[in-house]
Structure formats: structure tokens, C-alpha cells
N, CA, C and O atoms as a CHARMM CRD file, in Angstrom:
* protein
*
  272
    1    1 UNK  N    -11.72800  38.29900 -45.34600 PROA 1      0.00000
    2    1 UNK  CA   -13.09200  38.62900 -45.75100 PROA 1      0.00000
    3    1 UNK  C    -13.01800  39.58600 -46.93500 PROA 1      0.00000
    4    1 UNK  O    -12.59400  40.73300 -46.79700 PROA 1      0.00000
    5    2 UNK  N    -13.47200  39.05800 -48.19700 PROA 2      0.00000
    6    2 UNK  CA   -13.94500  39.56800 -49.09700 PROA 2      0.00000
    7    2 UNK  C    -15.07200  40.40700 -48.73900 PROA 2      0.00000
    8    2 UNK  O    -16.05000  39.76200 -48.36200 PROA 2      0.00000
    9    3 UNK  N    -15.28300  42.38300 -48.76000 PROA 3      0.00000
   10    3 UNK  CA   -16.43300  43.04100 -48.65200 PROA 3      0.00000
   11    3 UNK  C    -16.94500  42.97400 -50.06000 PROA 3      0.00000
   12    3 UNK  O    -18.14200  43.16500 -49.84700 PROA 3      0.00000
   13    4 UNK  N    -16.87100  42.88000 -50.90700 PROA 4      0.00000
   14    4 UNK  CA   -16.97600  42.92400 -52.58300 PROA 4      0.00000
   15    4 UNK  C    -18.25100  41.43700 -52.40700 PROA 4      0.00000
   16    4 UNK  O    -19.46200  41.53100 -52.60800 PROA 4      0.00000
   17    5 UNK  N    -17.62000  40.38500 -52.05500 PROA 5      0.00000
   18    5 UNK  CA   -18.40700  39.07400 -52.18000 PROA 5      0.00000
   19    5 UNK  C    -19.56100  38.98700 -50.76300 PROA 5      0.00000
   20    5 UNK  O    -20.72400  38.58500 -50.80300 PROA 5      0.00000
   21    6 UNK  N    -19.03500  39.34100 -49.93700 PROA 6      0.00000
   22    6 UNK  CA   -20.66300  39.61400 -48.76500 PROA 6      0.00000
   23    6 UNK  C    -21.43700  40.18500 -49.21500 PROA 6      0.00000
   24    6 UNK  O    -22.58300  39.76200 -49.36700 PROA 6      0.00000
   25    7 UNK  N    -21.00200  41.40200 -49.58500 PROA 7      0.00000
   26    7 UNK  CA   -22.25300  42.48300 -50.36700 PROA 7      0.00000
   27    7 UNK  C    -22.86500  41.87500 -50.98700 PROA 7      0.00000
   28    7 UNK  O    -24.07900  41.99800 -50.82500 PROA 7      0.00000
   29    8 UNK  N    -22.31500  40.79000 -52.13800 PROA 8      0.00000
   30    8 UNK  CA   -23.22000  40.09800 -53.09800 PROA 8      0.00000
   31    8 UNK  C    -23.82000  39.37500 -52.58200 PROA 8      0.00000
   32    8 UNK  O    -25.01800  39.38500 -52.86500 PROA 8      0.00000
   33    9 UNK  N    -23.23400  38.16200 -51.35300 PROA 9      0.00000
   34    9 UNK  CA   -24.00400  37.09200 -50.97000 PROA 9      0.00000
   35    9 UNK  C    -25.19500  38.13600 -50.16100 PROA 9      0.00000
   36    9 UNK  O    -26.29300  38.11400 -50.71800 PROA 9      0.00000
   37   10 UNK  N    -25.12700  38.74900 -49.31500 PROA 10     0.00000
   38   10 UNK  CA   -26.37300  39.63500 -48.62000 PROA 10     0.00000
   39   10 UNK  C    -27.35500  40.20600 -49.84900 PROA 10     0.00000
   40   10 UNK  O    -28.54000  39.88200 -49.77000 PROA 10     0.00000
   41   11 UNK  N    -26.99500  40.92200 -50.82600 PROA 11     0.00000
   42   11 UNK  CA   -27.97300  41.05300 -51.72900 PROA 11     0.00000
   43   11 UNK  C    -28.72200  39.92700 -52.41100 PROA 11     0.00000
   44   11 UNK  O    -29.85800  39.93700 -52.88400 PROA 11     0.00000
   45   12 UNK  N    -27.85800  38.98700 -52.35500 PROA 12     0.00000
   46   12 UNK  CA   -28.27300  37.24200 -53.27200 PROA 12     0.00000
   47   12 UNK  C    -29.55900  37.07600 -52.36000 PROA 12     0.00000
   48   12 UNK  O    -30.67000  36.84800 -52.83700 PROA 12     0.00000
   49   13 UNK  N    -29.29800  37.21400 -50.95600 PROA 13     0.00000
   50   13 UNK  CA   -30.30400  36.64000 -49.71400 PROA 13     0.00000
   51   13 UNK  C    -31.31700  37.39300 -49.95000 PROA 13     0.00000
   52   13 UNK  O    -32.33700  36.88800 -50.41800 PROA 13     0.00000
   53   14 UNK  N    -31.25100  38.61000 -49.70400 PROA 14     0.00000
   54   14 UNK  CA   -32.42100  39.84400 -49.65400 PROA 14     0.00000
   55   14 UNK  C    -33.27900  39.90900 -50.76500 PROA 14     0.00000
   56   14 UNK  O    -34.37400  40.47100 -50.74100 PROA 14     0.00000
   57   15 UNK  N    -32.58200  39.09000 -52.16100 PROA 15     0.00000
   58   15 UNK  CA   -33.25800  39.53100 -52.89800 PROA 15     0.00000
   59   15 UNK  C    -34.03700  38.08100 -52.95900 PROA 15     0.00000
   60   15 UNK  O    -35.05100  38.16000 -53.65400 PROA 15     0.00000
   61   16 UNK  N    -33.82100  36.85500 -52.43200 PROA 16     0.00000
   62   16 UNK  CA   -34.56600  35.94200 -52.77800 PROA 16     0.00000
   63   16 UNK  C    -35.70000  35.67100 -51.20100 PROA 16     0.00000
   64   16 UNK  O    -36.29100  34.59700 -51.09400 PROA 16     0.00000
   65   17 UNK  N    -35.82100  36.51300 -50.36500 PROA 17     0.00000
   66   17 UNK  CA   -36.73600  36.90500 -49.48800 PROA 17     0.00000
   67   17 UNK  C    -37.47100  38.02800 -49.77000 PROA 17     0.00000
   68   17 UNK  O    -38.54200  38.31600 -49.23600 PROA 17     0.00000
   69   18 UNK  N    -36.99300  38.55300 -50.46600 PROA 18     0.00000
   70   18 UNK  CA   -38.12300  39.98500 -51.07000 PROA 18     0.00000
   71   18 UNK  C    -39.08400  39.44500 -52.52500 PROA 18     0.00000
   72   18 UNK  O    -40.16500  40.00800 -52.69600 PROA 18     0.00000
   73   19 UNK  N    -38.71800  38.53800 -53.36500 PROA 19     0.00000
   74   19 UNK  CA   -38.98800  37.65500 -53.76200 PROA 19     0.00000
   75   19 UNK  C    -40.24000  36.80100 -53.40800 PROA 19     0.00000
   76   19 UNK  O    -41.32700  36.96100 -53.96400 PROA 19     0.00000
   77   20 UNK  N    -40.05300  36.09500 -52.66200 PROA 20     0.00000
   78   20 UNK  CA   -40.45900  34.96700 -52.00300 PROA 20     0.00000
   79   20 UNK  C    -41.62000  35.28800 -51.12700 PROA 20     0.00000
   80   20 UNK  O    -42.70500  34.72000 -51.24500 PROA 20     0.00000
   81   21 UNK  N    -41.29500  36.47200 -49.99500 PROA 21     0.00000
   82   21 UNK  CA   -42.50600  36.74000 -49.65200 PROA 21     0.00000
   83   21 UNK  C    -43.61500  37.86000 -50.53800 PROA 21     0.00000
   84   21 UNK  O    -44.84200  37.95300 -50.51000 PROA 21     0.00000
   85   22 UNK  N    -43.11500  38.22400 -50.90200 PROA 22     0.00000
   86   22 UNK  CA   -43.75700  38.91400 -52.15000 PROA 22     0.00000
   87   22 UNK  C    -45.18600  37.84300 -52.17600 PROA 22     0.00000
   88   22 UNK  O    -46.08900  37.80300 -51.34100 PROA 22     0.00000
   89   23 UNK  N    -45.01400  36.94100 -53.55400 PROA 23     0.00000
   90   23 UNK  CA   -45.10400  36.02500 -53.69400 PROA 23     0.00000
   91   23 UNK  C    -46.23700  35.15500 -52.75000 PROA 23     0.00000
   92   23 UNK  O    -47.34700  34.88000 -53.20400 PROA 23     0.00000
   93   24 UNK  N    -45.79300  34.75100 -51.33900 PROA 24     0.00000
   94   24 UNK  CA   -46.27500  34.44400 -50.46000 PROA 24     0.00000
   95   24 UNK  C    -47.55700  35.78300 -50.13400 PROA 24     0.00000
   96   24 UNK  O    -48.72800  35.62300 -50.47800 PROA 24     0.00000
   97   25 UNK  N    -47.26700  36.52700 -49.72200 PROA 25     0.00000
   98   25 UNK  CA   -48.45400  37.88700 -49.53300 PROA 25     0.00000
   99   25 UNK  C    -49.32800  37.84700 -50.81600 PROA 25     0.00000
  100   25 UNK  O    -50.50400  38.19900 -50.72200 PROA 25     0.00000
  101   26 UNK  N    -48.96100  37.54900 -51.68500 PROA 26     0.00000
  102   26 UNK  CA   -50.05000  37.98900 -52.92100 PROA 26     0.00000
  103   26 UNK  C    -50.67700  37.10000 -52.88200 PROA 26     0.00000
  104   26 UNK  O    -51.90700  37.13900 -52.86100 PROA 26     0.00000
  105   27 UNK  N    -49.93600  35.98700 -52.86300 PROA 27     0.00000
  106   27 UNK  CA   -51.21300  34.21900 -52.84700 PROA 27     0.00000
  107   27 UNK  C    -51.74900  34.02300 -51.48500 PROA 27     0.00000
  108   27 UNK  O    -52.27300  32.98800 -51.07200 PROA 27     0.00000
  109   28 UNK  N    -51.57700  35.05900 -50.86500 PROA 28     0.00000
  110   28 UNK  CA   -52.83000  34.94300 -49.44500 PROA 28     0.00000
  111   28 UNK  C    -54.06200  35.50200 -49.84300 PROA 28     0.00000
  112   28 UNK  O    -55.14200  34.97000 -50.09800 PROA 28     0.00000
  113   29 UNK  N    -53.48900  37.32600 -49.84800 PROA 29     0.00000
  114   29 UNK  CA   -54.40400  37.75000 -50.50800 PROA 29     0.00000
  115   29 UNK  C    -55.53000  37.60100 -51.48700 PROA 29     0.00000
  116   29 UNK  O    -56.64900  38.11400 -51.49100 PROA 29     0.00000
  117   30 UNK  N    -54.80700  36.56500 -52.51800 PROA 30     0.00000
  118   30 UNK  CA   -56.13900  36.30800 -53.59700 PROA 30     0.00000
  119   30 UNK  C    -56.46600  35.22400 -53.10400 PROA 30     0.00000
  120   30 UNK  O    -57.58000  34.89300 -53.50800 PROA 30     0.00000
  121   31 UNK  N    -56.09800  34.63600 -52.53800 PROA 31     0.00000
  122   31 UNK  CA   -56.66500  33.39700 -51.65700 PROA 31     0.00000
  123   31 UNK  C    -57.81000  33.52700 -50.89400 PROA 31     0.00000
  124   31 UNK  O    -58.81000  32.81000 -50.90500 PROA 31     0.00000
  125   32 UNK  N    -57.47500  34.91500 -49.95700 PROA 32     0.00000
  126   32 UNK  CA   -58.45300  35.33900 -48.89700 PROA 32     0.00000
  127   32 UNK  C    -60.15700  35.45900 -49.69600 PROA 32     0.00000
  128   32 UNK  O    -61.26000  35.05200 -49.33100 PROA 32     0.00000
  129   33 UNK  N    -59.66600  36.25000 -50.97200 PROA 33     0.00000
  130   33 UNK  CA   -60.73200  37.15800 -51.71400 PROA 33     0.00000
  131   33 UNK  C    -61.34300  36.09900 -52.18700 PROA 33     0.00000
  132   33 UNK  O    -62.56900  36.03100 -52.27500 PROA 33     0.00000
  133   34 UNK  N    -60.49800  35.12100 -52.55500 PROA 34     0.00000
  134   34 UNK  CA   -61.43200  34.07300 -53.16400 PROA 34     0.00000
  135   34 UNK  C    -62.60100  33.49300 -52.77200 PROA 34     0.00000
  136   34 UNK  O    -63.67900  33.37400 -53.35400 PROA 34     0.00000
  137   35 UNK  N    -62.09900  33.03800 -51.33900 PROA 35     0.00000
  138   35 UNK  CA   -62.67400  32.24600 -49.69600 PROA 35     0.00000
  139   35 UNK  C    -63.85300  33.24800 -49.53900 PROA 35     0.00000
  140   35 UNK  O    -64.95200  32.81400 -49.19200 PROA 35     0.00000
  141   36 UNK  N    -63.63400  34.79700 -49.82200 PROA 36     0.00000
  142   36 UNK  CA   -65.05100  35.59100 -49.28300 PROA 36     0.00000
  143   36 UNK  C    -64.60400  36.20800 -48.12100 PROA 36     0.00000
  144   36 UNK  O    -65.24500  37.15800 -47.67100 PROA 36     0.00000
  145   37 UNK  N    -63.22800  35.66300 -47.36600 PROA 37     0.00000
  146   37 UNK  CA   -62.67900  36.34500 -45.88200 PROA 37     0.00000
  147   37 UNK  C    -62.19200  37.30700 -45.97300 PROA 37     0.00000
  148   37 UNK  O    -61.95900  37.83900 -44.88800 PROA 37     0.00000
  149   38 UNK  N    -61.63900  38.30500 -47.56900 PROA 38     0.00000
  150   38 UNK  CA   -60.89800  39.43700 -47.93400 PROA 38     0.00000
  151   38 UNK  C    -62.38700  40.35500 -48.70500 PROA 38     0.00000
  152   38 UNK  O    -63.26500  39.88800 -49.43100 PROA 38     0.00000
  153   39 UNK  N    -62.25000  41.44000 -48.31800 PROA 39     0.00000
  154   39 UNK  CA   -63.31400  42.19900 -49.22700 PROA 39     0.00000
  155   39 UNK  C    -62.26200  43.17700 -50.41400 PROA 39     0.00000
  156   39 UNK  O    -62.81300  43.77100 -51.34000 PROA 39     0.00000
  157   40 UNK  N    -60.86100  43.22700 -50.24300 PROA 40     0.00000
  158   40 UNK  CA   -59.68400  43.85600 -50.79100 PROA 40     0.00000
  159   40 UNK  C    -59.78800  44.99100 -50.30300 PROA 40     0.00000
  160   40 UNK  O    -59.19100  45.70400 -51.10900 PROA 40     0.00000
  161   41 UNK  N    -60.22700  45.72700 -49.36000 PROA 41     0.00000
  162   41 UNK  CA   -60.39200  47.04900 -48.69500 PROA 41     0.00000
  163   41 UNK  C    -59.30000  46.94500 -47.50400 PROA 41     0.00000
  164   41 UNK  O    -58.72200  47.96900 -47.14000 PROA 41     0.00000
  165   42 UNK  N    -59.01700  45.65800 -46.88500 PROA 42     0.00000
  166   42 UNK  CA   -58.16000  46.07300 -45.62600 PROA 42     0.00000
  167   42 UNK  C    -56.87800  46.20800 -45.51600 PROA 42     0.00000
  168   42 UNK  O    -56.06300  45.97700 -46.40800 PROA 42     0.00000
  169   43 UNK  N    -56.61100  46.64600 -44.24900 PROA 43     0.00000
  170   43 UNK  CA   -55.08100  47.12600 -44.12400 PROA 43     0.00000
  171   43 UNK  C    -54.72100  46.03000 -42.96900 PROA 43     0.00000
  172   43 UNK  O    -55.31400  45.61500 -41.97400 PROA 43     0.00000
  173   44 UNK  N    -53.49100  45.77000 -43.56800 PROA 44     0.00000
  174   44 UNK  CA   -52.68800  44.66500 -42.32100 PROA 44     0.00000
  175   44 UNK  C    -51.57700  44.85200 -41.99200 PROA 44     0.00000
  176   44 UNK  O    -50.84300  45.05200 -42.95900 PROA 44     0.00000
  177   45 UNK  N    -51.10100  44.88100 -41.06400 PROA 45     0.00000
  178   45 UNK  CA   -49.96400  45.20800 -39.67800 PROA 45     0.00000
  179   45 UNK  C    -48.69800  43.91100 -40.31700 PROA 45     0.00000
  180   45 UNK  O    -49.01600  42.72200 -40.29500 PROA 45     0.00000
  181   46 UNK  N    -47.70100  44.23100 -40.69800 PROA 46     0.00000
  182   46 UNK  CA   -46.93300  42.93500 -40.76700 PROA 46     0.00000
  183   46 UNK  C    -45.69100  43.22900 -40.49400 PROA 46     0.00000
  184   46 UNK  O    -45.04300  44.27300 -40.55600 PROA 46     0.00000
  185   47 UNK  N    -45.31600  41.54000 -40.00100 PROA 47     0.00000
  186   47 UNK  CA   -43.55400  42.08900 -38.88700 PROA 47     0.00000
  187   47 UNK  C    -43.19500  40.75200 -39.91400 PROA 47     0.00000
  188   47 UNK  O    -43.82600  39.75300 -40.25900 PROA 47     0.00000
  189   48 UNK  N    -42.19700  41.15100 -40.12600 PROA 48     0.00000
  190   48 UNK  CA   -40.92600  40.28500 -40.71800 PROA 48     0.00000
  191   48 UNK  C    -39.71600  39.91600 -39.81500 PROA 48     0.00000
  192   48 UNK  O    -39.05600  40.86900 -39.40100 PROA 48     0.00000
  193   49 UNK  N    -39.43000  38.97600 -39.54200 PROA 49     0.00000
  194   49 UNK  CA   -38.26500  38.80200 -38.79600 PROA 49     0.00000
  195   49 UNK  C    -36.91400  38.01500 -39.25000 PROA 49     0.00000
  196   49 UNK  O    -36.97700  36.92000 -39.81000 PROA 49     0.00000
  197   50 UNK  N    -35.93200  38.54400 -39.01500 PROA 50     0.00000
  198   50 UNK  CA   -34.85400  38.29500 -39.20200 PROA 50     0.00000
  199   50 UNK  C    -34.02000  37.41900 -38.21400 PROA 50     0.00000
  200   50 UNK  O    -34.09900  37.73000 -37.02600 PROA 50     0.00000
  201   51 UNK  N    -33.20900  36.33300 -38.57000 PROA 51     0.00000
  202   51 UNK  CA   -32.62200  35.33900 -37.28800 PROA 51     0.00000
  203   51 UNK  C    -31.24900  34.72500 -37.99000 PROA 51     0.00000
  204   51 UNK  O    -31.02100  33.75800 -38.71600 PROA 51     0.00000
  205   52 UNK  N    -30.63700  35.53800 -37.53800 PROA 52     0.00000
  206   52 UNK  CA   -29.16300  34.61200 -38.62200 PROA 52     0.00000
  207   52 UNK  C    -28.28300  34.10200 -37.35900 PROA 52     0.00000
  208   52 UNK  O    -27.85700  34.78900 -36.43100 PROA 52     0.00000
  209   53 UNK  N    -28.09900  32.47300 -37.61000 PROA 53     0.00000
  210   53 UNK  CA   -27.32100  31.91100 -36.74300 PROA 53     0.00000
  211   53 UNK  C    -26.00500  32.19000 -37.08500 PROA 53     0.00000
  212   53 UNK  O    -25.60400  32.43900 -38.22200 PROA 53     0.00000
  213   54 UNK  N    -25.24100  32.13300 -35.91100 PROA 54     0.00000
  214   54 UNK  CA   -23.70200  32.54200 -35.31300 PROA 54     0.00000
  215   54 UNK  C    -23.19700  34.15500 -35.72300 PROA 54     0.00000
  216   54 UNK  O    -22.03000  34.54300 -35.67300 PROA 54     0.00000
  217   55 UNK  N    -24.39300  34.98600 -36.14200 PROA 55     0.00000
  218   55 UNK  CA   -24.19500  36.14100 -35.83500 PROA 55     0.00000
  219   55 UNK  C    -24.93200  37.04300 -35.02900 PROA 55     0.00000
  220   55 UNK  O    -25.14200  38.23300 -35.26500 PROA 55     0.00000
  221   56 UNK  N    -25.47600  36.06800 -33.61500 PROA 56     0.00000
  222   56 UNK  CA   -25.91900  36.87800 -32.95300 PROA 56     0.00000
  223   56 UNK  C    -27.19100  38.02300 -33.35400 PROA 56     0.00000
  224   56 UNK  O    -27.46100  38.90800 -32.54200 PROA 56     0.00000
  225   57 UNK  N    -27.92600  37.92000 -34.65500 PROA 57     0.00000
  226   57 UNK  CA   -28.58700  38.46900 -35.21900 PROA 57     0.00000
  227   57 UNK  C    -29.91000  38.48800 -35.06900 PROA 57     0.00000
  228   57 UNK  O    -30.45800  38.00300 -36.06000 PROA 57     0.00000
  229   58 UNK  N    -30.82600  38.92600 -34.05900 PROA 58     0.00000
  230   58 UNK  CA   -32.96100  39.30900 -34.59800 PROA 58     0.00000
  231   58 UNK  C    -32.96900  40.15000 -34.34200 PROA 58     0.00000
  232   58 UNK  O    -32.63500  40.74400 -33.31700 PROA 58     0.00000
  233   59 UNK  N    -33.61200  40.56700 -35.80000 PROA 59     0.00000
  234   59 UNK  CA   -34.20800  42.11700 -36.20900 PROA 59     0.00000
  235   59 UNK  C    -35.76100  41.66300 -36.65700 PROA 59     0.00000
  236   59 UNK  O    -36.28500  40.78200 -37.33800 PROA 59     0.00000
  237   60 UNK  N    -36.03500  42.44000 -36.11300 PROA 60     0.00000
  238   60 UNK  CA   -37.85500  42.44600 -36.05200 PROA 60     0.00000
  239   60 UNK  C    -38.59200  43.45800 -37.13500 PROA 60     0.00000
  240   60 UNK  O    -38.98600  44.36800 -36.40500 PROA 60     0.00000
  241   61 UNK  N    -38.82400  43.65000 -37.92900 PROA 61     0.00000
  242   61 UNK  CA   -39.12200  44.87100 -39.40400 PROA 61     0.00000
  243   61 UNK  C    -41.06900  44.90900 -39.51800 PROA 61     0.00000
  244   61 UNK  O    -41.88100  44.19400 -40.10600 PROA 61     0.00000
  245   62 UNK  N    -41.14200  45.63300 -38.98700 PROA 62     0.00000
  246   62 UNK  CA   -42.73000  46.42800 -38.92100 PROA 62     0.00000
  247   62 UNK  C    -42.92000  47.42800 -39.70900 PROA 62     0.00000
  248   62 UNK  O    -42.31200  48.49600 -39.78500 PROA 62     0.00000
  249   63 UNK  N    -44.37900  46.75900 -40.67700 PROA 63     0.00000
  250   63 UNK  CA   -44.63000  47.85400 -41.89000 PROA 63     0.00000
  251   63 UNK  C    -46.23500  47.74000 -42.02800 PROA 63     0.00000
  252   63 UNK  O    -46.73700  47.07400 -41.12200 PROA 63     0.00000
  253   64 UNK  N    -46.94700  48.14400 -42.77500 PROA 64     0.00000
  254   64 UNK  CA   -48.43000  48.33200 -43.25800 PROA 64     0.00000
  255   64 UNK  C    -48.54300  47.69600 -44.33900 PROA 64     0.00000
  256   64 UNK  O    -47.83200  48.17800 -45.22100 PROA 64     0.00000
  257   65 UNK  N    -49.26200  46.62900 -44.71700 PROA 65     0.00000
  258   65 UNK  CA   -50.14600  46.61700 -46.21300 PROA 65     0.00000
  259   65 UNK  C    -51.46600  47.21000 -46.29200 PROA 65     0.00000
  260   65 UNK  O    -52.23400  46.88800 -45.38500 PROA 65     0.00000
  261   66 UNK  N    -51.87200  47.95700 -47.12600 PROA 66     0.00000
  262   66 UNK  CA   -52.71400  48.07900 -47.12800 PROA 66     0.00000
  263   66 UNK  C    -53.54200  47.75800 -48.66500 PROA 66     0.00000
  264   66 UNK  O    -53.07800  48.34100 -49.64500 PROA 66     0.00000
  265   67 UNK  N    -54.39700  47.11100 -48.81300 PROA 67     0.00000
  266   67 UNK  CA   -54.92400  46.41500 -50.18300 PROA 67     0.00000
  267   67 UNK  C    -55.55300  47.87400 -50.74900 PROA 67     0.00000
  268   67 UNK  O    -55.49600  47.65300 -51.95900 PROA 67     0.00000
  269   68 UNK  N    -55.93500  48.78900 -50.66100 PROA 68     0.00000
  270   68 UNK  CA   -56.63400  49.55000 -51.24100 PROA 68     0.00000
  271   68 UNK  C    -55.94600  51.31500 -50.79700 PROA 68     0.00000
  272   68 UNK  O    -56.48100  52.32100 -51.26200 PROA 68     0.00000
């Protein structure tokens, strides 16, 4: 095991899920506002979860958005 090349492949991952949902959250959001169902004032509860097969791996990651 290369630690030099995991580091990279784990950052490669993290960074194309930090990315991605990014991305995903913002095109809800203006989605919502569009629809009339977002007033851009609220705050939302969000869990991210983590599941990596054959390492025994879920991690559950709880944070706040809040639009305003």
C-alpha cells in the first residue's frame, strides 16, 4: 500500500462528492424558490452518508443549511 496514492485517491473521491452535492443542493434550492415551496429564509437539517463496500464503512455526517 502506497499512503502517498490513497491520500490522493480519497481526496480524488471527496472532492468529486463535495462537488456534486454542492451542485445537487443549489439546484434544489432554486428549484424550490422557483415552484413558490422555498421563501429562501429556511434552515434545513442535512445528513450525508457514507457506505464504502469491503471496508466495513457507515458514517452518518449531520450539519445545518441555512439559506439566509
Amino acid at each position: 500500500m502506497n499512503d502517498e496514492t490513497v491520500n490522493n485517491e480519497i481526496r480524488r473521491f471527496l472532492k468529486k462528492v463535495g462537488i456534486q452535492s454542492h451542485q445537487a443542493i443549489e439546484r434544489a434550492i432554486h428549484e424550490g424558490v422557483a415552484r413558490g415551496q422555498l421563501q429562501g429564509t429556511e434552515h434545513f437539517n442535512a445528513i450525508m452518508q457514507l457506505h464504502i463496500d469491503g471496508l466495513d464503512l457507515d458514517l452518518e455526517i449531520r450539519g445545518d443549511i441555512a439559506l439566509q
